[in-house]
C-alpha positions in Angstrom: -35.5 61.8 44.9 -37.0 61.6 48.2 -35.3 62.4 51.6 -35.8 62.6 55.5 -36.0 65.6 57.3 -35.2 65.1 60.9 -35.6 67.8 63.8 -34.1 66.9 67.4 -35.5 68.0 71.3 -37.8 64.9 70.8 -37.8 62.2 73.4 -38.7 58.9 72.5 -41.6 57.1 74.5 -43.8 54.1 74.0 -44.1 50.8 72.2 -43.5 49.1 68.8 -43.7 45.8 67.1 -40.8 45.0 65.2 -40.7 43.8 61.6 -39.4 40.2 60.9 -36.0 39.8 60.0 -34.6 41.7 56.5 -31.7 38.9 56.7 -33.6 36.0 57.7 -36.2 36.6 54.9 -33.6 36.8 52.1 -32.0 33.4 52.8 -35.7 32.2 53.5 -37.1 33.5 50.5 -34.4 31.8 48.4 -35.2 29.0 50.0 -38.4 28.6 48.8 -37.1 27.6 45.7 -37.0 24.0 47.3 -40.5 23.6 48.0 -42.6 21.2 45.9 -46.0 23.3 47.6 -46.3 26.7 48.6 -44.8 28.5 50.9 -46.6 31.5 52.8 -45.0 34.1 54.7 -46.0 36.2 57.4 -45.5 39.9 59.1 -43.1 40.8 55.8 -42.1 44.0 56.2 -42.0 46.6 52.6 -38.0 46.2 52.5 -37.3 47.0 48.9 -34.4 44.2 49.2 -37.6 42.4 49.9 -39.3 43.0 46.6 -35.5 42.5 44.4 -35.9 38.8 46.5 -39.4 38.6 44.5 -38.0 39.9 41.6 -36.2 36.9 41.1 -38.5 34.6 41.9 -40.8 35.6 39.4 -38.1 35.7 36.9 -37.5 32.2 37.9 -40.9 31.2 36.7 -42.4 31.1 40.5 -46.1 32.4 41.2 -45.3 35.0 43.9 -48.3 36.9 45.3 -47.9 39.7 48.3 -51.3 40.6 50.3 -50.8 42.8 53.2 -47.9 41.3 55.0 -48.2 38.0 53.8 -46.3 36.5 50.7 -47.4 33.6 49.0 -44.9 32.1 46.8 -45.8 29.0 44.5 -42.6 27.5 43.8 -43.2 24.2 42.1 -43.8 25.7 38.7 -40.7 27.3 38.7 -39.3 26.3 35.1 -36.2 28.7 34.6 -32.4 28.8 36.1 -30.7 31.5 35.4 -30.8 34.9 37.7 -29.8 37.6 35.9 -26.9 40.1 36.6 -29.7 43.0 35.8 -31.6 41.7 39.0 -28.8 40.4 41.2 -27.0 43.9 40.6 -28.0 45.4 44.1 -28.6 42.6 46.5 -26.0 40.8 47.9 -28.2 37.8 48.8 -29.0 37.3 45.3 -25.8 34.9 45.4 -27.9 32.6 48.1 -30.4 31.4 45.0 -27.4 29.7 43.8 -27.2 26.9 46.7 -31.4 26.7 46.2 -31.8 26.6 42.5 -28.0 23.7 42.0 -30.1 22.0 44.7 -33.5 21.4 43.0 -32.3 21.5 39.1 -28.9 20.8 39.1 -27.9 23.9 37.1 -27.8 27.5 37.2 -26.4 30.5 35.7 -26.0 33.7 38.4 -24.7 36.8 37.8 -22.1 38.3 40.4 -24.1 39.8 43.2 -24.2 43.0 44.1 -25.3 45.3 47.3 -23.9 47.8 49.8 -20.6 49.2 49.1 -19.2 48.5 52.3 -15.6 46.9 51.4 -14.4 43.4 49.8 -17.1 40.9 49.8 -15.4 38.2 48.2 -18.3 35.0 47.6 -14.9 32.5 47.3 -16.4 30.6 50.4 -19.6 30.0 48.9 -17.5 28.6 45.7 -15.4 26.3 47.9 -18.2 24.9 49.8 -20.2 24.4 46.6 -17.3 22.7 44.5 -16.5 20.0 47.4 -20.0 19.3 47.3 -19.4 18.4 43.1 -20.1 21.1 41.8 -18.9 22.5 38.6 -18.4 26.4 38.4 -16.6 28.6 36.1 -16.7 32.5 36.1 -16.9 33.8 33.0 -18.6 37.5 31.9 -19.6 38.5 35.3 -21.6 35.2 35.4 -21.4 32.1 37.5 -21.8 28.9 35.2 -23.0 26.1 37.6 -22.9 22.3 36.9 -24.3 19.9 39.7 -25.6 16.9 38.0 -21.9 15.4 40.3 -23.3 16.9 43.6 -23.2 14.8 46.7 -23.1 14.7 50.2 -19.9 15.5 51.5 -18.1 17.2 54.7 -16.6 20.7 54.3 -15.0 22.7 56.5 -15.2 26.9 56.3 -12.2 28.7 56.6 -13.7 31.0 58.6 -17.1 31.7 59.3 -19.0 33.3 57.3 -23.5 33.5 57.3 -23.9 33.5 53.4 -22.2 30.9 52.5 -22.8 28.9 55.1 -26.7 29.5 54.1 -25.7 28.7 50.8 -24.1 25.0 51.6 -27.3 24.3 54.0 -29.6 25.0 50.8 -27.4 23.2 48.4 -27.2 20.1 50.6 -31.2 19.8 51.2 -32.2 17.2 48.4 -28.7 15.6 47.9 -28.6 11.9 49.2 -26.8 11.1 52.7 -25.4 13.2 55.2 -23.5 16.8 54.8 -21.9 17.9 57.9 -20.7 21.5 57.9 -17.9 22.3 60.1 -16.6 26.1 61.3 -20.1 27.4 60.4 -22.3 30.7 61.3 -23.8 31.3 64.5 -26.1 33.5 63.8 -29.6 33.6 64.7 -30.5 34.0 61.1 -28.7 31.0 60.1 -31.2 29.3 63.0 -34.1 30.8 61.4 -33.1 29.4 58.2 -32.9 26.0 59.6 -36.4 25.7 61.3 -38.0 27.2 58.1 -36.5 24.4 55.8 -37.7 21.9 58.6 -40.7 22.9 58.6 -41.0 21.9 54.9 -39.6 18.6 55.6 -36.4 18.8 55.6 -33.5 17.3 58.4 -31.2 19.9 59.0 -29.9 19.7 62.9 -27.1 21.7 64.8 -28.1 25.5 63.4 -26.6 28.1 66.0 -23.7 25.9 66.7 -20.4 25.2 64.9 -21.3 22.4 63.1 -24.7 21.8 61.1 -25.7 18.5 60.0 -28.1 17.9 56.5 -29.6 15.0 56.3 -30.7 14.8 52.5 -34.8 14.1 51.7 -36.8 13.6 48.1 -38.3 16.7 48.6 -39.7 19.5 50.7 -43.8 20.2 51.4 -45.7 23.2 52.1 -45.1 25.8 54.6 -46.5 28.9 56.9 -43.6 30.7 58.2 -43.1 33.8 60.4 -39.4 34.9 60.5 -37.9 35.9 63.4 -37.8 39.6 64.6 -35.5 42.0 63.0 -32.6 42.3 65.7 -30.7 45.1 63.9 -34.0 47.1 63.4 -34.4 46.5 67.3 -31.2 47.4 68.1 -31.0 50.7 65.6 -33.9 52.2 68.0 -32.8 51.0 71.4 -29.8 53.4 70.2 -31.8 56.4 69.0 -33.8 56.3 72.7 -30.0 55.8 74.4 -29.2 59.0 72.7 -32.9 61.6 72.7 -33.5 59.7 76.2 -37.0 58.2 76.9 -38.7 55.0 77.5 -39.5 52.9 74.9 -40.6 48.9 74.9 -39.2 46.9 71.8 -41.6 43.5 71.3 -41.5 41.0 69.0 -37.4 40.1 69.5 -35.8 38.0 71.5 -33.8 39.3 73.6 -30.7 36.7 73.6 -30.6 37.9 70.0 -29.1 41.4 70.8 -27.4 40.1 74.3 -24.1 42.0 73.1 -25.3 45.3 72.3 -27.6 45.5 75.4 -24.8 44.7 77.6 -22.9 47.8 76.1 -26.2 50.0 76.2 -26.3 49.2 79.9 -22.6 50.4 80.1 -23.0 53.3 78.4 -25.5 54.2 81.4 -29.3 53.1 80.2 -31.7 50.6 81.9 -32.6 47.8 80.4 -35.0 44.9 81.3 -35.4 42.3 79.0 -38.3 39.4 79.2 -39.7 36.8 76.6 -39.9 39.0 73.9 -39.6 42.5 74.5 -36.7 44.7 75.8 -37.6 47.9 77.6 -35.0 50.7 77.6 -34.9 53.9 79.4 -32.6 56.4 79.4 -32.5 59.3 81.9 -29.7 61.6 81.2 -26.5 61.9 78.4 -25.1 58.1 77.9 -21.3 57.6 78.6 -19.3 56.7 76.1 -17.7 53.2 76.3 -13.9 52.7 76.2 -14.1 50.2 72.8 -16.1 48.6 70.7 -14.8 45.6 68.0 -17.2 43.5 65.7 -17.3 40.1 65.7 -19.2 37.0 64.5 -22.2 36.5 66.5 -22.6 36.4 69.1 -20.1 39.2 69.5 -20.6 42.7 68.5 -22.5 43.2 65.1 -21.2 44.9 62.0 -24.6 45.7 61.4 -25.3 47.8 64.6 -21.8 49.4 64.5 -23.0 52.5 62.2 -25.6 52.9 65.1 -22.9 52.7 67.7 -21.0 55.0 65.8 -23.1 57.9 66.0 -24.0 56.9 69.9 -20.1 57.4 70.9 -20.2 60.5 68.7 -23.0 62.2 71.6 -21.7 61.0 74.3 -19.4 61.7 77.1 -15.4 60.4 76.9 -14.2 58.7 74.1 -14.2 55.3 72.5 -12.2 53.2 70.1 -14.4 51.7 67.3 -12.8 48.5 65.6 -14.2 47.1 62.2 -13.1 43.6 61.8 -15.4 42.5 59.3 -15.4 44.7 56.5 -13.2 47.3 55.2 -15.6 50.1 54.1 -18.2 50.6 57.4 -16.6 54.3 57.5 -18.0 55.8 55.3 -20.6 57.9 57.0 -17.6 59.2 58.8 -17.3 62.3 56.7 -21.2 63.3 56.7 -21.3 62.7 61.0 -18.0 65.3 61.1 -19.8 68.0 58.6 -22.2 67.3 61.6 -19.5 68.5 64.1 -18.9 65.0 65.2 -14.9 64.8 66.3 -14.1 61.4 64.8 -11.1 60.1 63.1 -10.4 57.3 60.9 -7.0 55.1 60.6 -7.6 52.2 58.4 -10.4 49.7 59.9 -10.0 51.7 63.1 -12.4 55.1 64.1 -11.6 57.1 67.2 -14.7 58.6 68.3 -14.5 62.1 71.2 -17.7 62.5 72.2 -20.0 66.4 72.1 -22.8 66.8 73.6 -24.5 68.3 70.7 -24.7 68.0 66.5 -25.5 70.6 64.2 -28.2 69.7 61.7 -27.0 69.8 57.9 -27.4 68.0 54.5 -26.3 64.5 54.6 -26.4 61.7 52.0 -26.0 57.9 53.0 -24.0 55.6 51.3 -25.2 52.8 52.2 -28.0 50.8 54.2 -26.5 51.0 57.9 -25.0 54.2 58.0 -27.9 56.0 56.5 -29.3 54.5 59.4 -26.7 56.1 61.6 -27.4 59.4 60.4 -31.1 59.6 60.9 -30.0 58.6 64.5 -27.6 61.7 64.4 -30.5 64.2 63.1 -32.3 63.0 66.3 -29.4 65.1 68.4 -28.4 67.8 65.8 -29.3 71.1 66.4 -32.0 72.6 63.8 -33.1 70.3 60.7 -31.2 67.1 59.6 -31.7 66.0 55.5 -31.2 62.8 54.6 -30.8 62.3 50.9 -30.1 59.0 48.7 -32.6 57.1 51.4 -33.0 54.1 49.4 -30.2 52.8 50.4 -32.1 52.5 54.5 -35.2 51.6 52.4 -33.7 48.2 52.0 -33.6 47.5 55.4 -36.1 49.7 57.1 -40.0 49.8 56.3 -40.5 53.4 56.6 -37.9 54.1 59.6 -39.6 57.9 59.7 -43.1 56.1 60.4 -41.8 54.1 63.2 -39.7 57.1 65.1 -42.7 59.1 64.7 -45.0 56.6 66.5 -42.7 56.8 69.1 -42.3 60.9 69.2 -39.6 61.9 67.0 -40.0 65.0 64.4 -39.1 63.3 61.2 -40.8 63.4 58.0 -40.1 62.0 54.2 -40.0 64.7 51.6 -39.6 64.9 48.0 
């Protein structure tokens, strides 16, 4: 299997475009279920969550050609309803075709999704949302059996909020006659991006990025060219790794209000930040301090997803700092490789206490999943000697080539066999 070999004493300096968004593409690429035309999608970055996504279409019965970094999907002759448990085994937004595909034919059959191991990711919110709508489901064999020849347009509120179901309810509602109004929903900016893409195919969906999204049901959805927006996490993974090698680097392609929480804490922990249109320049001149806490949150509060990244940041720097996980119950788990590191970290429940050292010692790692794999390339950037990296498909999912793009920028990192 391959791995990434990391070597630190590299300062970061320069620029790089940023990839569109892994999780606005998923929910958009299910999505295109709905269209009656084609649908063509730009700057696509080779995520293989990306390619599972296209999997499935094609199982579906959906014409789904990739050139470059475009994908052309041809959804209209899509003829089949069932995703298999094979294909939705190791993607958690596999569970997103369900909203799509009840939608457009009334039926489906899904197996239970899979993904990152990073704690209970219970889809009973998707379920809810989907049976006041009419829908009839029963679990049975590790399948979903879906009825919704009953769907219609109906208010539903979340019980908390939650982006993949709330995704889910926004697709489901498209073609169903009248209004749905969603209460308690997702902020995020992904939810947004979902929003304007299914707009642009015709559809009436208004109030995306606050807490309640209205659906105003049409016949049916035309052709589209889409470009998602940029990857925030993917921006915010290397605005970290400069925080800790120091350097100057210029993020474009992201918008800026889209990472407004962690550059605030990046600017406390001591780096220099200017943000503008859609770039963020960072520069960091000397060892960041470490902040007093961090706690996830719904956006736009801290994200789960950059909280692996933050992780190893508090591990180099100076003072300590409280880490609270409030959204999932297994975003430790890199916790074990960082401290064979020489990281000084320890766990109690969703709770890490981090005590910063100034420097790592390079060893074998493995990641266990797709954000703290992440996290540990960002610690082989500090470590002493080499850092390896094994079971790297798990950051394949969400980075395209993440050894490419630190290189670009003047890191030592290569992938091996």
């Amino acid at each position: 299997m391959e791995k990434l070999k990391v070597h630190s004493g590299h300062k970061l300096f320069g620029s790089i475009d940023i990839c569109s968004s892994k999780n606005a593409l998923l929910p958009i690429l299910a999505g295109s279920v709905l269209c009656d035309g084609e649908v063509t999608l730009l700057n696509i970055p080779n995520f293989s969550d990306i390619d599972k996504m296209c999997a499935i279409l094609r199982s579906l019965g959906a014409g789904v050609v990739r050139f470059g970094n475009t994908i052309s999907i041809n959804a209209k002759i899509i003829d089949k309803t069932v995703v298999s448990y094979e294909l939705g085994k190791d993607i958690r937004a596999s569970i997103i075709f369900l909203g799509a595909i009840l939608s457009k034919f009334k039926t489906c059959k899904i197996g239970q999704p899979g993904g990152c191991m990073i704690g209970s990711r219970p889809i009973d919110l998707h379920i809810k949302g989907l049976r006041a709508l009419g829908a009839k489901i029963i679990e049975e064999h590790g399948y979903l059996f879906c009825d919704g020849k009953d769907m219609k347009a109906s208010t539903f509120t979340f019980e908390k909020q939650s982006v993949g179901a709330t995704e889910n309810l926004m697709l489901a509602s498209i073609l169903l006659k009248g209004n749905t109004i969603l209460h308690n929903c997702a902020k995020e900016p992904e939810v947004v991006d979902l929003a304007n893409f299914l707009n642009s195919m015709g559809a009436n969906v208004c109030g995306a990025g606050t807490n309640t999204i209205t659906i105003y049901g049409v016949e049916k959805l035309h052709s589209t060219t889409y470009q998602a927006i940029g990857d925030r996490i993917v921006a915010g993974t290397y605005l970290v790794a400069t925080a800790i090698t120091g350097g100057n680097v210029e993020i474009c392609n992201i918008n800026p209000k889209h990472l407004g929480y962690v550059l605030k804490k990046l600017a406390f922990c001591g780096c220099n930040i200017i943000a503008k249109n859609d770039r963020i320049l960072l520069s960091a001149e000397k060892r960041c301090k470490s902040l007093k806490s961090i706690t996830t949150g719904v956006f736009p509060k801290f994200p789960t997803d950059m909280q692996s990244a933050f992780l190893t940041l508090m591990a180099v720097s100076k003072g300590s700092c409280v880490i609270q996980e409030k959204l999932f119950d297994g975003r430790f788990k890199q916790v074990p490789e960082l401290v064979k590191m020489g990281a000084k970290i320890d766990v109690f429940c969703n709770m890490a206490k981090v005590v910063g050292v100034e420097r790592l010692s390079g060893a074998d790692v493995s990641a266990t999943d797709l954000r703290a794999g992440a996290g540990l390339v960002l610690a082989g950037l500090n470590a002493d000697g080499y850092t390896t990296i094994d079971n790297i498909h798990f950051i394949d999912r969400g980075y395209d080539h993440i050894e490419r793009d630190l290189s670009l920028l003047g890191a030592e990192i290569e992938r091996i066999s």
